[in-house]
PAZAPA-4460 file (N, C-alpha, C; in steps of 0.05 Angstrom, whole numbers, plus 32768, in hexadecimal, padded with zeros to 4 digits):
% residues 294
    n_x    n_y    n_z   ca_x   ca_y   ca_z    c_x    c_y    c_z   seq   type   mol
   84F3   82AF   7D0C   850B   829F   7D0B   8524   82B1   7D0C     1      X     A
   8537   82AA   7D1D   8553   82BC   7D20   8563   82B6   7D09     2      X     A
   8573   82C2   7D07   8587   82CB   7CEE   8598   82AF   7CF2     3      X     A
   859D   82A9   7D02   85B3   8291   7D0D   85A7   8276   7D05     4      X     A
   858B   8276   7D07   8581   8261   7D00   857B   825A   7CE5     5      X     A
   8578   8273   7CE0   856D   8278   7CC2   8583   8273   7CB5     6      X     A
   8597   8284   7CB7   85B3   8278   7CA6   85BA   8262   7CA6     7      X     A
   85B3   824B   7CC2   85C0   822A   7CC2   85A5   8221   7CAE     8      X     A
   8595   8228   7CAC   857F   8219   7C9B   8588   821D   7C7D     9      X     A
   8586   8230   7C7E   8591   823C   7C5C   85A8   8226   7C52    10      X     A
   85BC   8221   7C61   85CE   8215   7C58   85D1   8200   7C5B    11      X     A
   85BE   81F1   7C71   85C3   81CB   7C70   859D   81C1   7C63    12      X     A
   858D   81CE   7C65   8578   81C6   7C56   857F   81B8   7C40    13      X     A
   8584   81D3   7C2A   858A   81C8   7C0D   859B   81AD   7C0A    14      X     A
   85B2   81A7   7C24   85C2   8198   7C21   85B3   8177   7C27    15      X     A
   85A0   817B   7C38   8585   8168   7C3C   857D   8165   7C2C    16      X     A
   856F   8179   7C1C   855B   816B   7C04   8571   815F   7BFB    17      X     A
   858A   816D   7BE1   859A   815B   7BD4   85A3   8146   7BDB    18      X     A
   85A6   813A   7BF0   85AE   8120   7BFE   8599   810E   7BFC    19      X     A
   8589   8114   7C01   856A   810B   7BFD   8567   80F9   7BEA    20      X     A
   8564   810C   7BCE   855B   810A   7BB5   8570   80F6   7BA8    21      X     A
   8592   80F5   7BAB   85AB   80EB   7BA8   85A1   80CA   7BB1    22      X     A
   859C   80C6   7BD1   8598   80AE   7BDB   857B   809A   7BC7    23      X     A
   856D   80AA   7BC4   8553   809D   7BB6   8560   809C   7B9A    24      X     A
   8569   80A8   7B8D   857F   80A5   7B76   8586   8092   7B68    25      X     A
   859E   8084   7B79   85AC   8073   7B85   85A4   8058   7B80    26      X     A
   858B   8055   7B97   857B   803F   7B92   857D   8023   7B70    27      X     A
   8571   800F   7B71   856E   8002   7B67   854D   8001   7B66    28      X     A
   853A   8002   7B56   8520   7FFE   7B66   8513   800A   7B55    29      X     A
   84F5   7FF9   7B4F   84EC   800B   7B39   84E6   8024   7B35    30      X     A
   84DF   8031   7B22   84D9   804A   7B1F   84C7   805A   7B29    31      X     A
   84B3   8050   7B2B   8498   8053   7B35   849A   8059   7B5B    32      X     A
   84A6   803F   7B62   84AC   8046   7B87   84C2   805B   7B84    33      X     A
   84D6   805C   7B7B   84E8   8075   7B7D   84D5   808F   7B78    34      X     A
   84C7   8093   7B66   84B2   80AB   7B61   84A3   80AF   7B7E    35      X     A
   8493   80A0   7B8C   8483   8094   7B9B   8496   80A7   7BB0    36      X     A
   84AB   809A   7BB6   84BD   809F   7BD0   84C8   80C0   7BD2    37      X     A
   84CD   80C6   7BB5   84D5   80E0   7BB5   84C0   80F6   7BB3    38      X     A
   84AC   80EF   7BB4   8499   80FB   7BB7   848D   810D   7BC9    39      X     A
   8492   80FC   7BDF   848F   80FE   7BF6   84A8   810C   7C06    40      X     A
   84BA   80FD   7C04   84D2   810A   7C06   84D4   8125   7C01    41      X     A
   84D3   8129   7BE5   84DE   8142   7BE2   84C1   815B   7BE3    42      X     A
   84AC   8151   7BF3   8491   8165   7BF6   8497   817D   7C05    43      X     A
   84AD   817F   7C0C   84B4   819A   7C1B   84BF   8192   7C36    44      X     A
   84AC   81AA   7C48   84AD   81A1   7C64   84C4   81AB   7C7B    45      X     A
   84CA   81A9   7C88   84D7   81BE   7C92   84F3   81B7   7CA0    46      X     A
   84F3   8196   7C9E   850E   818B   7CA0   8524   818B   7CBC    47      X     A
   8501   8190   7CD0   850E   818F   7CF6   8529   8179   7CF5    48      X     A
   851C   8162   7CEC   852D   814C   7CFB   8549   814B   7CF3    49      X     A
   8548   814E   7CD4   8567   814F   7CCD   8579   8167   7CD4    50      X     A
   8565   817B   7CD5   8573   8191   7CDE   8578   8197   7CFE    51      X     A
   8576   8184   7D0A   8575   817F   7D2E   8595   8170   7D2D    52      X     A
   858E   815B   7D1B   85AF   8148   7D1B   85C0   815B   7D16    53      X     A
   85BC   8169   7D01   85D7   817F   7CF5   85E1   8194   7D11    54      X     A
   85CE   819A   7D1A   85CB   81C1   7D27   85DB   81B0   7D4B    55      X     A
   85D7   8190   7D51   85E1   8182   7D6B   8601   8186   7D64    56      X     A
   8606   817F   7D41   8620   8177   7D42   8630   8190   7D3C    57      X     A
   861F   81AB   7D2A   8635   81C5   7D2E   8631   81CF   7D49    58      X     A
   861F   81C8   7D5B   861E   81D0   7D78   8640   81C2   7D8F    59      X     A
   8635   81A2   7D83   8653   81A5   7D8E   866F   81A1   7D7C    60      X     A
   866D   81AC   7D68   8687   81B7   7D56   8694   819E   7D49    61      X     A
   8682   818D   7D44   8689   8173   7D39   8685   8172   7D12    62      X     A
   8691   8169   7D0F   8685   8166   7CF2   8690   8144   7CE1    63      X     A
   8679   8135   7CD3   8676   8122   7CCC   8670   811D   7CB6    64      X     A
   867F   8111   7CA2   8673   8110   7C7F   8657   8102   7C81    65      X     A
   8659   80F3   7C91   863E   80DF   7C94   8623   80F3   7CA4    66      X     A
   8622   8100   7CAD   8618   8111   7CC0   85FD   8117   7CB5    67      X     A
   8602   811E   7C96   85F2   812A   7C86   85DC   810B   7C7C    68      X     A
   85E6   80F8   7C6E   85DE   80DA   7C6E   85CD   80D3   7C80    69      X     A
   85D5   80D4   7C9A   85C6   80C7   7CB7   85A9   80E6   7CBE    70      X     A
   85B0   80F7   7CB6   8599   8110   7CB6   8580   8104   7CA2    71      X     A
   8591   8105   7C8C   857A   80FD   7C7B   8573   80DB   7C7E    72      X     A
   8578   80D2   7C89   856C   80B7   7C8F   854F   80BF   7CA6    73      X     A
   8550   80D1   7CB6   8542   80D5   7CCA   8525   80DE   7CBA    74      X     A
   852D   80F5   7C9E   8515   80FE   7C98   850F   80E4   7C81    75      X     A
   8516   80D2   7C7B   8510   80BE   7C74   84F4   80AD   7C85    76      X     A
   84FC   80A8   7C99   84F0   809D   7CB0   84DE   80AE   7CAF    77      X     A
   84DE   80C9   7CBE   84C7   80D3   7CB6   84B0   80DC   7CA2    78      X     A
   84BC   80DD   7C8F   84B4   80DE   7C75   849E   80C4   7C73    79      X     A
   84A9   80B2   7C7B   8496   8090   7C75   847F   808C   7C85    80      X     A
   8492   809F   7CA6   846F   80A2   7CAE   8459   80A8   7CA6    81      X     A
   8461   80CB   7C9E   844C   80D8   7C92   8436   80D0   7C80    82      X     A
   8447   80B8   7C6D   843C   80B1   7C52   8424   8099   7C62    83      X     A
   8432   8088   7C74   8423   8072   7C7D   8401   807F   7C91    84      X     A
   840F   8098   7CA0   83F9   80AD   7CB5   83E3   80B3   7C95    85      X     A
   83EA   80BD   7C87   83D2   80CA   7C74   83C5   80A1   7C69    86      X     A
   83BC   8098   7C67   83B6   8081   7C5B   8397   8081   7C63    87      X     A
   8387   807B   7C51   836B   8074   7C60   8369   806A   7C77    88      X     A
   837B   8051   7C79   8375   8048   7C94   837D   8052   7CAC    89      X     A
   838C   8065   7CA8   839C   806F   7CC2   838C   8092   7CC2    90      X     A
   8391   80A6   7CBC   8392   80BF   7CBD   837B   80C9   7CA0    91      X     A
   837A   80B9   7C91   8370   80C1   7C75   8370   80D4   7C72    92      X     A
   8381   80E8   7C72   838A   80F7   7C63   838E   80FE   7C47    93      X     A
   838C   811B   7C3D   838E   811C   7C1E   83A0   8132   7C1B    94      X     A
   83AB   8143   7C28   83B7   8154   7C28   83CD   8150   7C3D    95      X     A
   83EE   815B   7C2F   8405   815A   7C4C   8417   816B   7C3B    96      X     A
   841E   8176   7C3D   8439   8193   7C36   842C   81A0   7C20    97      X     A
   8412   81AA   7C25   8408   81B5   7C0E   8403   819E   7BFE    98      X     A
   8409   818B   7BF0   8406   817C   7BDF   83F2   815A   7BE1    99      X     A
   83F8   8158   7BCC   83D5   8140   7BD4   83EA   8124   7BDC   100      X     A
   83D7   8118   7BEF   83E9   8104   7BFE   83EE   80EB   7BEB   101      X     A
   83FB   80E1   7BF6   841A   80C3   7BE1   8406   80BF   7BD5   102      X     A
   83EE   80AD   7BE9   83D9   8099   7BDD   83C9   80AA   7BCF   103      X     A
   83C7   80BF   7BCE   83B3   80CD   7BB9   83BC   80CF   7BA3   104      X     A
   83DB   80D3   7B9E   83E7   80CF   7B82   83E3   80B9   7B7D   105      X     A
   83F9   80A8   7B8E   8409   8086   7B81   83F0   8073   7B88   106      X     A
   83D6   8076   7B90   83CD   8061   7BA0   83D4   8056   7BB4   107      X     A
   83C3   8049   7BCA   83CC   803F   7BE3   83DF   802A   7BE2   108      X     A
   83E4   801F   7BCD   83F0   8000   7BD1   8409   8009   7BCB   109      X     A
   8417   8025   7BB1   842F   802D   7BBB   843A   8035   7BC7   110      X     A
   8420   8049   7BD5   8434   805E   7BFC   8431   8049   7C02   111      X     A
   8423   8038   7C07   842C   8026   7C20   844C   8021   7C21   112      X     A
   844E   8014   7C03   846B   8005   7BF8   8480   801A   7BF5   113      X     A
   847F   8038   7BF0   848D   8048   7BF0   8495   8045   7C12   114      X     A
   847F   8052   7C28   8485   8051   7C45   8499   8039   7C48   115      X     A
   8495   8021   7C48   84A2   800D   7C52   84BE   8007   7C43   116      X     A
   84CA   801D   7C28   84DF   8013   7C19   84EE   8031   7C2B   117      X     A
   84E4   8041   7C2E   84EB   805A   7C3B   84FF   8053   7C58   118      X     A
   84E6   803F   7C65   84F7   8041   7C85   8503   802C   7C81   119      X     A
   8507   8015   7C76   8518   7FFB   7C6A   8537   800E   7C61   120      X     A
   8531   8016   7C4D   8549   8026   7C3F   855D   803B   7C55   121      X     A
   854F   8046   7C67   855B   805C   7C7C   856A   804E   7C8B   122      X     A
   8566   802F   7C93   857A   801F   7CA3   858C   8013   7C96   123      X     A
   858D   8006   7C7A   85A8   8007   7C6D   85B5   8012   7C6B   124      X     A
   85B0   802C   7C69   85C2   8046   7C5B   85D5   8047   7C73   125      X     A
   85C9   804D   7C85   85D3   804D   7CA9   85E5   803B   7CAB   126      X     A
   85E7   801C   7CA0   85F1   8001   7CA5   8610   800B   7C98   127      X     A
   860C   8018   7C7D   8620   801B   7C66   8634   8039   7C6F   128      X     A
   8632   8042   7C82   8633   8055   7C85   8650   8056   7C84   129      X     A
   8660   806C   7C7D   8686   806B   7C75   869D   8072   7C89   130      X     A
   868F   8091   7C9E   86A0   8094   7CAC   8690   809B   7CCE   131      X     A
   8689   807E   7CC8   8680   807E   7CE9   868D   8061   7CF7   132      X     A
   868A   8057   7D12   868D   8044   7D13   8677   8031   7D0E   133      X     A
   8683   8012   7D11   866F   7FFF   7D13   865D   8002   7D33   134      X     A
   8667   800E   7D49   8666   8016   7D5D   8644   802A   7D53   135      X     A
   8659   8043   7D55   8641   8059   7D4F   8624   804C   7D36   136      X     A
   8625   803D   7D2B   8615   8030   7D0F   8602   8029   7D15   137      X     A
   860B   8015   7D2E   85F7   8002   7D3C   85E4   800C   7D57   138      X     A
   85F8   801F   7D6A   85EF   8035   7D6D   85CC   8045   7D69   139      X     A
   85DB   804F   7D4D   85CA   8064   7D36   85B0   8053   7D38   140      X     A
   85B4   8039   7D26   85A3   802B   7D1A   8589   801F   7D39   141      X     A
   8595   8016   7D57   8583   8009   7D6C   8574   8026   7D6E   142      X     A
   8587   8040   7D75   8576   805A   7D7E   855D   8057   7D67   143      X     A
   8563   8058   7D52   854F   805A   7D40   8531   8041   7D38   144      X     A
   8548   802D   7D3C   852A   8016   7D39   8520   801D   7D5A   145      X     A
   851A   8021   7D6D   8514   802D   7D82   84FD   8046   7D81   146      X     A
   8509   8053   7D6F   84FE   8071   7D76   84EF   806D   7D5D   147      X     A
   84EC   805B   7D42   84D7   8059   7D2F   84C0   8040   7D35   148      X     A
   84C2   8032   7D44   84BE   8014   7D46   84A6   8018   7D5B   149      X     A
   84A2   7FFC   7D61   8491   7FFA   7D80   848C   8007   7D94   150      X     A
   84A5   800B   7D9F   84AC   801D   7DB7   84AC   803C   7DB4   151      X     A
   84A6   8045   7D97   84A8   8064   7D8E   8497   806B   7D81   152      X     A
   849A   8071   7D66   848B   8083   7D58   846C   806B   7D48   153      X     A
   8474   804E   7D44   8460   803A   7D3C   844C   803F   7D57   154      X     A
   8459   8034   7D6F   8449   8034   7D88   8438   8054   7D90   155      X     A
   8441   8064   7D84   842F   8079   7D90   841C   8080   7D83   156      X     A
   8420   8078   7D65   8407   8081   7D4A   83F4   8068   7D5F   157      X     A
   83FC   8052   7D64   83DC   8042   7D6E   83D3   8049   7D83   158      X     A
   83E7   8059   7D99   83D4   805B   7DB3   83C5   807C   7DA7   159      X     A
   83D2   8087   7D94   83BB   809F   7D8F   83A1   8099   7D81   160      X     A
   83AA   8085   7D6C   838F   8076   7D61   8379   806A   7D79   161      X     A
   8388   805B   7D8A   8376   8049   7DA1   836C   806B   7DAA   162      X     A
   8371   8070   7DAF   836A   8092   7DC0   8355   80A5   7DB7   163      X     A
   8350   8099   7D99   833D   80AE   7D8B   831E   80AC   7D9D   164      X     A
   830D   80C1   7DA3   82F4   80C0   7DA8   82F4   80B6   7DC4   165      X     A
   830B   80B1   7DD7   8317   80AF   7DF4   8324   80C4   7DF8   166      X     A
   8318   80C3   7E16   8321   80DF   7E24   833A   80D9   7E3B   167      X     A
   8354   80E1   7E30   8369   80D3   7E3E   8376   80EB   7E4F   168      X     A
   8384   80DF   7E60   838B   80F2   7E7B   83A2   80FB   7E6E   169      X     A
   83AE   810A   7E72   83C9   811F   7E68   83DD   8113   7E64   170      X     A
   83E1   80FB   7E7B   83FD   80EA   7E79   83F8   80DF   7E64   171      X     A
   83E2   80D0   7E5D   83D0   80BB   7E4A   83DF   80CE   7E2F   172      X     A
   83D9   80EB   7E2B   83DE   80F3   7E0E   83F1   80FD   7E16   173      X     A
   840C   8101   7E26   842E   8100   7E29   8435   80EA   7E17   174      X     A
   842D   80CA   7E1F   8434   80BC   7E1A   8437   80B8   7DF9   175      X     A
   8412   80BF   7DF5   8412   80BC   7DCB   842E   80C3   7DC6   176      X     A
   842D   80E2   7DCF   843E   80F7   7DBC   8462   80EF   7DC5   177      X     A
   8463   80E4   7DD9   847E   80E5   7DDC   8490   80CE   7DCB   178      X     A
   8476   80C6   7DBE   847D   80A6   7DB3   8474   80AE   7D9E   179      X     A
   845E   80B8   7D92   8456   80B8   7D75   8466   80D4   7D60   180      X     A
   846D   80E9   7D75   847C   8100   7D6A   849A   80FF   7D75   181      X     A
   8498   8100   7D91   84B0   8109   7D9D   84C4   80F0   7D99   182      X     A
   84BD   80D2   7D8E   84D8   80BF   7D94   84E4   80C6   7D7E   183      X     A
   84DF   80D2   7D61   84EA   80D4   7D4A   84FE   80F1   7D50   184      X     A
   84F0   8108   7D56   84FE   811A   7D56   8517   8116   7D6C   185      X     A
   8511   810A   7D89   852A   8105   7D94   8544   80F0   7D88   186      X     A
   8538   80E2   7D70   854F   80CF   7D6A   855F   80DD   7D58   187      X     A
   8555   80F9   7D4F   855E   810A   7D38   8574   811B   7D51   188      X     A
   8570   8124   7D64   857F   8136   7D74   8596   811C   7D82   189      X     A
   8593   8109   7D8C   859E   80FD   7D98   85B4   80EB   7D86   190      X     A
   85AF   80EC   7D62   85C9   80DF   7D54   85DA   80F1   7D4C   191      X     A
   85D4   810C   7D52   85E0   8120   7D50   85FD   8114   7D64   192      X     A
   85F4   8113   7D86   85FD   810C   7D97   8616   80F6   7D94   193      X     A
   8609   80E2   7D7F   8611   80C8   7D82   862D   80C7   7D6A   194      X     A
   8623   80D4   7D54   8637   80DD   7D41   864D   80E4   7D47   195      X     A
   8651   80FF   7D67   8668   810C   7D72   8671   8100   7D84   196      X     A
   8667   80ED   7D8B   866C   80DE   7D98   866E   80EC   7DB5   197      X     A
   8654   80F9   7DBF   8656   8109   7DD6   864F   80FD   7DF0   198      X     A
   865C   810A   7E03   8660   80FB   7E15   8641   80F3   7E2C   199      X     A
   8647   80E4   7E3E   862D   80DE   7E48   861A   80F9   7E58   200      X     A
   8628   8106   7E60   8624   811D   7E68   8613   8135   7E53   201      X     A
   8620   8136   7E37   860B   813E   7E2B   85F5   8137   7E18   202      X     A
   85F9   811E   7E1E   85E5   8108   7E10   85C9   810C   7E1C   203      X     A
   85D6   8104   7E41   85BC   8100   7E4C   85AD   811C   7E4B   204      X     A
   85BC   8137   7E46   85A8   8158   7E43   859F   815A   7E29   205      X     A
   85A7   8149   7E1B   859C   814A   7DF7   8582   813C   7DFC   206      X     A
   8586   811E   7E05   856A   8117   7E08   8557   8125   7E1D   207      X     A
   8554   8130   7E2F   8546   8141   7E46   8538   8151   7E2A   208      X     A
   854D   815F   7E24   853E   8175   7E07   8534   816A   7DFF   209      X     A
   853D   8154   7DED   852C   814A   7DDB   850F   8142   7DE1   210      X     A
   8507   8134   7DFA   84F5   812F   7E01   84DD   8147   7E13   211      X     A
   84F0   8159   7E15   84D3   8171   7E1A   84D6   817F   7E01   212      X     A
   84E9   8187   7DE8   84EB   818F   7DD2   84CD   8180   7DC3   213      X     A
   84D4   8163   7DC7   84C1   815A   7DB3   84A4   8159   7DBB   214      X     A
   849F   8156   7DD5   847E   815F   7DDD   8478   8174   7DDA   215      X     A
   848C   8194   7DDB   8487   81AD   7DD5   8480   81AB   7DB8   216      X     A
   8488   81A3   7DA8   8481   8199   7D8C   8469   8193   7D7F   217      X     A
   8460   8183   7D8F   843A   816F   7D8E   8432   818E   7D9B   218      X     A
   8438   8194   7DAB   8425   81A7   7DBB   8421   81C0   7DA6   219      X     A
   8437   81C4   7D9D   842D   81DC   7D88   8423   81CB   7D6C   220      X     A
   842E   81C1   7D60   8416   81A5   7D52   83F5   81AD   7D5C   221      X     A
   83F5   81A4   7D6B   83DA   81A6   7D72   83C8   81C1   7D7A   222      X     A
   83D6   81CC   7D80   83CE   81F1   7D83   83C1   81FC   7D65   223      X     A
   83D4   81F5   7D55   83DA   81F6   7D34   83C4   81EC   7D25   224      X     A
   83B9   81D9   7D33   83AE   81C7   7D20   8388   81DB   7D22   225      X     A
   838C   81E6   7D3E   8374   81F7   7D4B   8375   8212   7D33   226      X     A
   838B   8220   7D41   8391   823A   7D3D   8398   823A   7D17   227      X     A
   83A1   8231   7D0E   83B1   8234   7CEF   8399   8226   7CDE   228      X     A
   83A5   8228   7CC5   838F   8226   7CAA   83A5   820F   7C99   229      X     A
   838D   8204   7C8A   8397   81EC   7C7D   83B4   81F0   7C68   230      X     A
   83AE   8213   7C63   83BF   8220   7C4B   83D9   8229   7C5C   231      X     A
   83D5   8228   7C79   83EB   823A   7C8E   8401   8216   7C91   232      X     A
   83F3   81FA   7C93   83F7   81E5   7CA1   8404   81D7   7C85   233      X     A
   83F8   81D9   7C69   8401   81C4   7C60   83F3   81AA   7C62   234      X     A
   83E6   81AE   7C74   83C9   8191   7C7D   83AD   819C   7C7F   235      X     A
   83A7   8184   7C86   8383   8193   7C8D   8388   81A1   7CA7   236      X     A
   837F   81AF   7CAA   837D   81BE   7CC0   8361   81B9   7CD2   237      X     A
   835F   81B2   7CF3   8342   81B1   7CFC   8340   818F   7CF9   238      X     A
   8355   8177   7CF6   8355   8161   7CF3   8350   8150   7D0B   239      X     A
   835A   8153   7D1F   8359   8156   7D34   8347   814E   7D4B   240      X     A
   8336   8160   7D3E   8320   8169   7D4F   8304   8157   7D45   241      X     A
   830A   815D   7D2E   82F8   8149   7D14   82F7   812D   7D1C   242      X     A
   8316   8127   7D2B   8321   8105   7D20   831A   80FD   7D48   243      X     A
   8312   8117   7D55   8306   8112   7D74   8328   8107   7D79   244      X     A
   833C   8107   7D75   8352   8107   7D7C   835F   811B   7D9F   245      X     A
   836D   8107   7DAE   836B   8116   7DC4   838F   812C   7DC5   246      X     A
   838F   8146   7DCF   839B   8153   7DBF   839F   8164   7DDB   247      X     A
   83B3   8179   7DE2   83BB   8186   7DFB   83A3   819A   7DFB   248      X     A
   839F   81A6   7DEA   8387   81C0   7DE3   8367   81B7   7DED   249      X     A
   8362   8192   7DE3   834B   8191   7DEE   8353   817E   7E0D   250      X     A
   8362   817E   7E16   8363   8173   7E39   836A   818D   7E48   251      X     A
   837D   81A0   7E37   8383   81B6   7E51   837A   81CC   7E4C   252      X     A
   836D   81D3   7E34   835E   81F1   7E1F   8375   81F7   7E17   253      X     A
   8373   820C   7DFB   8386   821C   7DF7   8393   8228   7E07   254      X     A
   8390   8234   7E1B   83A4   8243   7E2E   83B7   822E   7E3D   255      X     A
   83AD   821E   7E3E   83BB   8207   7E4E   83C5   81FA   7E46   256      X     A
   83C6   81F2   7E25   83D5   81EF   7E13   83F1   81FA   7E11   257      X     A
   83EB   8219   7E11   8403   822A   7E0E   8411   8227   7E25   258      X     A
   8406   8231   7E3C   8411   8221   7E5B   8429   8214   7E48   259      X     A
   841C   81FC   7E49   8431   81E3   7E49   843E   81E1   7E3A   260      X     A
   843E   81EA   7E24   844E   81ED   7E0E   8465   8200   7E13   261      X     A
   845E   8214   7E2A   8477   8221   7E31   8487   820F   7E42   262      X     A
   8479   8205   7E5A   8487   81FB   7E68   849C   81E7   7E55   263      X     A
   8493   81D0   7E4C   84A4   81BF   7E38   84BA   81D0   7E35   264      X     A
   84B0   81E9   7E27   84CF   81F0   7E21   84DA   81FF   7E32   265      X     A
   84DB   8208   7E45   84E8   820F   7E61   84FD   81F5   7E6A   266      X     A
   84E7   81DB   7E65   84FE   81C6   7E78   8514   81C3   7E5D   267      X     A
   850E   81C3   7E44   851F   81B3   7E2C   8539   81CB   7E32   268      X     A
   852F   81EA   7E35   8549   81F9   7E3A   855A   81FB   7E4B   269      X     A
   854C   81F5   7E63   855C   81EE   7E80   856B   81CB   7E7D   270      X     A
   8562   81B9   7E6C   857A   81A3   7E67   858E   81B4   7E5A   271      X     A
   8592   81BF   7E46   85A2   81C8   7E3C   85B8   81DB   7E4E   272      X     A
   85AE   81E8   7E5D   85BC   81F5   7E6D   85DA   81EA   7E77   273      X     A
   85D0   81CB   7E85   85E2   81BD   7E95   8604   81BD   7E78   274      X     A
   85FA   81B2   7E6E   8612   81BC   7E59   861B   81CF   7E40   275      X     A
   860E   81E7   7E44   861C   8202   7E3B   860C   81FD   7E19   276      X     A
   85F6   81EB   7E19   85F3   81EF   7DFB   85D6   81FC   7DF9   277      X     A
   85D3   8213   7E0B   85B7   821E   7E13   85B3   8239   7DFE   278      X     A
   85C8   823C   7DF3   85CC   8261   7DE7   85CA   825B   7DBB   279      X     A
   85D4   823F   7DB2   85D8   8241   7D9A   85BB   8232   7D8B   280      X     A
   85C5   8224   7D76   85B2   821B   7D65   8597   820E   7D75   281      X     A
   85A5   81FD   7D81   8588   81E8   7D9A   857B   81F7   7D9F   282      X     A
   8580   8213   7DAD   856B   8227   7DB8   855C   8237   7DA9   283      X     A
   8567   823D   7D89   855C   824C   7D75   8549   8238   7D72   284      X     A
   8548   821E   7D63   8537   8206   7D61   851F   8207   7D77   285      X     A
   8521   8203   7D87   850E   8209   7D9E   84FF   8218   7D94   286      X     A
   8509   8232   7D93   84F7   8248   7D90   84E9   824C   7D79   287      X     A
   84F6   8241   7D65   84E2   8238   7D48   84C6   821F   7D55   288      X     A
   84D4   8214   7D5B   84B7   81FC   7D5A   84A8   8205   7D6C   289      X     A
   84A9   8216   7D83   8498   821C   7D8D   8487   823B   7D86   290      X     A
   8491   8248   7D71   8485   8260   7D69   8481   825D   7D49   291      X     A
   847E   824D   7D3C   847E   8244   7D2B   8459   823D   7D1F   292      X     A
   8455   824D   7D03   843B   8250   7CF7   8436   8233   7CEA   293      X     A
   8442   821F   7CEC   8439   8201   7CDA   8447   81EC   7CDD   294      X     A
***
């Protein structure tokens, strides 16, 4: 990790978790789902998405009291996935950031209820929001029911489930991942966008990134899941393979994996190019998720 990146983490992380922890706070709601929610929440983790919104808006020299609010709404959203992905019925999972999963503490009937108070709550906050417009709000809030919903990150967990123990053609697993990983992390780069209110010109190179950013993502995901250890991942490690899940490593082999995993990020840096944002934070980012041990 470069010094440049490492310093913007150092200093807007902590500012994530505390925002975090403040919003669940706040709340009205019993004690028990607040426990439930922060749980998960605060399990670590490495904080791509909010830190994608922040690193768009010191990229283009913007700054927003709300900025920080709309970040942590994103790892909200994701956060609810995770809890809902580990569930018997879905991933059964027992392990995720090192620690034992929602439903292995709270029982299944509160992650469930934790997940669904999580992504419910991330769209109010958005609604309430102080120094944005009603414009940008609504905005924020369609990109996001979009990129969590049917058309994104809900719709791609089922075509990877429909997919288990099927042998799907490459486009077939573009599609899972561009929807089950990549619609969340582009809605995290692209409200960066929406916040500065940037123009269409570098909207449309944010999303280009975002969308080979976020398959370069799955692709090392899944390299990871081969190559790394359960204690390196924070998860089970070798899940994958176990769950006959179809994955870039078993359609193209590991080398072909890597292949593509470069290419991805070849095209996400050449969008960037077209508007001069190829040299700062975006490009350090890149280079973490794609060289990156978990």
């Amino acid at each position: 990790m470069s010094n440049v990146l490492q310093t913007f983490i150092q200093a807007n992380q902590p500012l994530v978790e505390h925002k975090l922890d403040i919003l669940i706070k706040e709340i009205k709601a019993p004690k028990e789902l607040k426990e439930a929610m922060s749980y998960s929440l605060q399990a670590g983790g490495k904080r791509i998405r909010p830190l994608y919104t922040l690193a768009v808006l010191e990229e283009l020299n913007i700054t927003n009291k709300d900025a920080i609010i709309v970040a942590s709404t994103v790892e909200m959203i994701h956060t609810y996935s995770l809890i809902h992905d580990d569930l018997p019925a879905m991933d059964n999972d027992d392990l995720r950031r090192g620690k034992p999963t929602n439903h292995i503490v709270f029982g299944e009937a509160l992650a469930i209820l934790a997940g669904d108070a999580l992504v419910t709550l991330a769209f109010g906050i958005i609604a309430r929001l102080q120094h944005l417009t009603a414009e940008q709000k609504v905005q924020l809030m369609d990109q996001l029911s979009f990129a969590a919903g049917a058309e994104g990150m809900v719709g791609g967990q089922v075509l990877d489930m429909l997919g288990e123990g099927k042998s799907l053609t490459l486009d077939q697993l573009e599609e899972v991942h561009v929807n089950k990983t990549g619609a969340l992390l582009s809605f995290s780069i692209l409200a960066g966008g929406i916040i500065a209110n940037a123009s269409e010109e570098v909207m449309d190179a944010l999303k280009k990134y975002a969308f080979h950013i976020g398959l370069a993502f799955q692709i090392q995901d899944d390299i990871l899941d081969i190559e790394g250890t359960s204690e390196q991942l924070g998860k089970t490690a070798g899940k994958d393979v176990l769950s006959e899940k179809n994955t870039y490593p078993s359609i193209l082999t590991l080398d072909g994996a890597r292949e593509q995993l470069q290419k991805q990020y070849n095209l996400a840096i050449v969008a960037l190019e077209k508007v001069s944002l190829h040299k700062g934070l975006l490009l350090e980012i890149a280079n973490y998720i794609t060289k990156r041990s978990n």
